[in-house]
C-alpha positions as CSV (number, residue, x, y, z in Angstrom):
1,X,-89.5,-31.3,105.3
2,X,-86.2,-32.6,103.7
3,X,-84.1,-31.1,101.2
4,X,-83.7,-32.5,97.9
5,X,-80.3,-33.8,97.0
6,X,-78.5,-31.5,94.5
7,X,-76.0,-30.1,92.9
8,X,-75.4,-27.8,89.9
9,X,-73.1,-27.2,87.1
10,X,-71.8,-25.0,84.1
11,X,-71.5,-26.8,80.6
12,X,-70.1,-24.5,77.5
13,X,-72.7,-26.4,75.1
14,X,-76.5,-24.5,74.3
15,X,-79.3,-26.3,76.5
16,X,-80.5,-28.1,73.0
17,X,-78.0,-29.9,73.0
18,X,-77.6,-31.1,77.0
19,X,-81.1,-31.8,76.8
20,X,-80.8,-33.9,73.8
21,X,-78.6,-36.2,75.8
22,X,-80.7,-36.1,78.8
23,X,-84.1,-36.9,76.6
24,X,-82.7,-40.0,75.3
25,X,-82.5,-42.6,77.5
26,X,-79.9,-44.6,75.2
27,X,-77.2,-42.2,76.5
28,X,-78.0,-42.4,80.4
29,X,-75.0,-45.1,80.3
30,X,-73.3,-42.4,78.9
31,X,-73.5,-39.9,81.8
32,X,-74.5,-41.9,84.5
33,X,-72.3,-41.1,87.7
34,X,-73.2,-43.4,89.8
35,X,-72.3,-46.8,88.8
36,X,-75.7,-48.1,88.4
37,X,-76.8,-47.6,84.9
38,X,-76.1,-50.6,82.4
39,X,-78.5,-49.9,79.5
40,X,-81.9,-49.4,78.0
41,X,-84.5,-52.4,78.6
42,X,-86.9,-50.4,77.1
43,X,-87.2,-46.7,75.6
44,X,-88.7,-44.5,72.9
45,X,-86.3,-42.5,70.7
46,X,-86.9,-39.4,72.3
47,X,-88.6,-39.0,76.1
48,X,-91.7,-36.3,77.0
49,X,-93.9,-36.1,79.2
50,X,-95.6,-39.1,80.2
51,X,-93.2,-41.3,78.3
52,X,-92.3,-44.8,79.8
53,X,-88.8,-45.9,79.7
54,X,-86.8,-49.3,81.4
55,X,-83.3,-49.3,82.3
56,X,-81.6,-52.3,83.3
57,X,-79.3,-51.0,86.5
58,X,-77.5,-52.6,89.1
59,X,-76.8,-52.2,92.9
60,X,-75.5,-55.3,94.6
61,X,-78.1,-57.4,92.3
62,X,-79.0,-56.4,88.1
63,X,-82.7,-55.6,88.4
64,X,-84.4,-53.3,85.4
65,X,-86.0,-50.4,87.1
66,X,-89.2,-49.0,84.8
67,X,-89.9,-44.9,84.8
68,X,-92.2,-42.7,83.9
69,X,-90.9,-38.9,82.7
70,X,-93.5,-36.8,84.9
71,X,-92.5,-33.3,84.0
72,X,-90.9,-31.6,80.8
73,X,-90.3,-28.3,79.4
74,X,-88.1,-28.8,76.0
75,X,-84.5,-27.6,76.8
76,X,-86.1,-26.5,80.2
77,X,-86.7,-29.4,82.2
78,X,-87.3,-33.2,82.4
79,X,-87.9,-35.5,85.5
80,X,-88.6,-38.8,85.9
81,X,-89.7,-41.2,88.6
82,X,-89.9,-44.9,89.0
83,X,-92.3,-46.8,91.1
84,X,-91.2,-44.7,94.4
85,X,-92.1,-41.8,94.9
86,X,-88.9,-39.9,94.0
87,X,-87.9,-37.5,91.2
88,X,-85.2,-37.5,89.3
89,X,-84.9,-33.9,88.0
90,X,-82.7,-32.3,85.4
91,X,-83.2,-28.2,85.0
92,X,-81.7,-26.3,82.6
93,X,-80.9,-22.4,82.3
94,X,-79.1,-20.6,79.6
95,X,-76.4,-18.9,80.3
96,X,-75.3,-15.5,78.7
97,X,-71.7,-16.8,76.7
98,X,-74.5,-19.5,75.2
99,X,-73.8,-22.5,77.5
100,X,-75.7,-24.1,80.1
101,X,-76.4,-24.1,83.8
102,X,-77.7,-27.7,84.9
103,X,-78.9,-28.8,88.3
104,X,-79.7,-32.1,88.9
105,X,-82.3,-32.8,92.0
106,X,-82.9,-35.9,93.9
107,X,-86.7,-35.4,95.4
108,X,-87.6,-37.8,97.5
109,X,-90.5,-35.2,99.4
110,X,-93.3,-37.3,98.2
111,X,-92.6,-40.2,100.6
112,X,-94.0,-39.8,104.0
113,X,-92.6,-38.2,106.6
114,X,-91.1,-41.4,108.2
115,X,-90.0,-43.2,104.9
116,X,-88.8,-39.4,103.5
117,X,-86.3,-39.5,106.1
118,X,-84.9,-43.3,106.4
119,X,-84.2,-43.0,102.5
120,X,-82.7,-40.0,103.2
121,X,-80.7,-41.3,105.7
122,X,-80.0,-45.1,103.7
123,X,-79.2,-42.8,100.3
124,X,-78.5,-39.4,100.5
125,X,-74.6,-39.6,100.7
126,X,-74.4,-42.0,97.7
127,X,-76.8,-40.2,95.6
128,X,-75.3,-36.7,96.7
129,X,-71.9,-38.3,94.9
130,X,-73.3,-40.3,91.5
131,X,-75.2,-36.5,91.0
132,X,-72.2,-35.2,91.4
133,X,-70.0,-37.6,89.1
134,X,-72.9,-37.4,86.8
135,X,-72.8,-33.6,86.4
136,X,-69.0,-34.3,85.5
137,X,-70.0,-36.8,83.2
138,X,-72.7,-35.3,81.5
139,X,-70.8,-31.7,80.9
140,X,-67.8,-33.9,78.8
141,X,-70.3,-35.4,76.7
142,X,-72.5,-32.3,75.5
143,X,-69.4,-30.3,75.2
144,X,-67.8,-32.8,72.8
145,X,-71.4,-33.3,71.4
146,X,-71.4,-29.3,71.0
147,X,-67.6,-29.3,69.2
């Protein structure tokens, strides 16, 4: 068993309001840490569960990447996964002075064994860092969002 990639952070902005970002997929350019988003291909105003979204991304080569949002809980919880079996997960927690506490989770524990651990092993390190940046990123825009 592998641990997911993760890493957490304290925004001074209500969870309505980081969740509003993190629901529409227009702003993932917005917060995006890593480098790799460019923009929507495809989205609904507004993500849920079991809504399909397309973002046009780039690593070495522009390729659009389609997802489907595979768990939700408003101003809780959303998650997403593309074709591989690997989760994208934002959770949410209030926090008493009326911000937010938001951990983003790589989850890459429905590959195999095997595969689980070459991605791992290929990704982790980058992805550890673009959650990271993203965290960043995302707690500058809800907090201007919340002001």
């Amino acid at each position: 068993m592998s641990t997911p990639v993760s890493a957490s952070t304290t925004i001074a902005a209500p969870p309505a309001t980081v969740f509003a970002i993190l629901s529409d997929a227009r702003q993932h350019p917005r917060i995006d840490g890593s480098g790799t988003v460019l923009g929507v291909a495809q989205a609904p105003d507004r993500l849920e569960l079991g809504s399909q979204f397309s973002m046009r991304m780039k690593q070495g080569a522009k390729y659009t990447t389609p997802n489907t949002v595979v768990e939700f809980e408003q101003d809780r919880l959303i998650a997403w996964k593309h074709f591989a079996p690997q989760r994208w997960r934002y959770q949410l927690e209030p926090t008493a002075d009326g911000g937010t506490r938001v951990t983003e989770t790589w989850d890459v524990s429905g590959y195999p064994i095997g595969a689980r651990q070459v991605v791992r092993a290929l990704f982790a390190r980058k992805t550890q860092a673009g959650i990271e940046q993203t965290l960043v990123t995302l707690k500058q825009a809800a907090e201007a969002d919340a002001s």
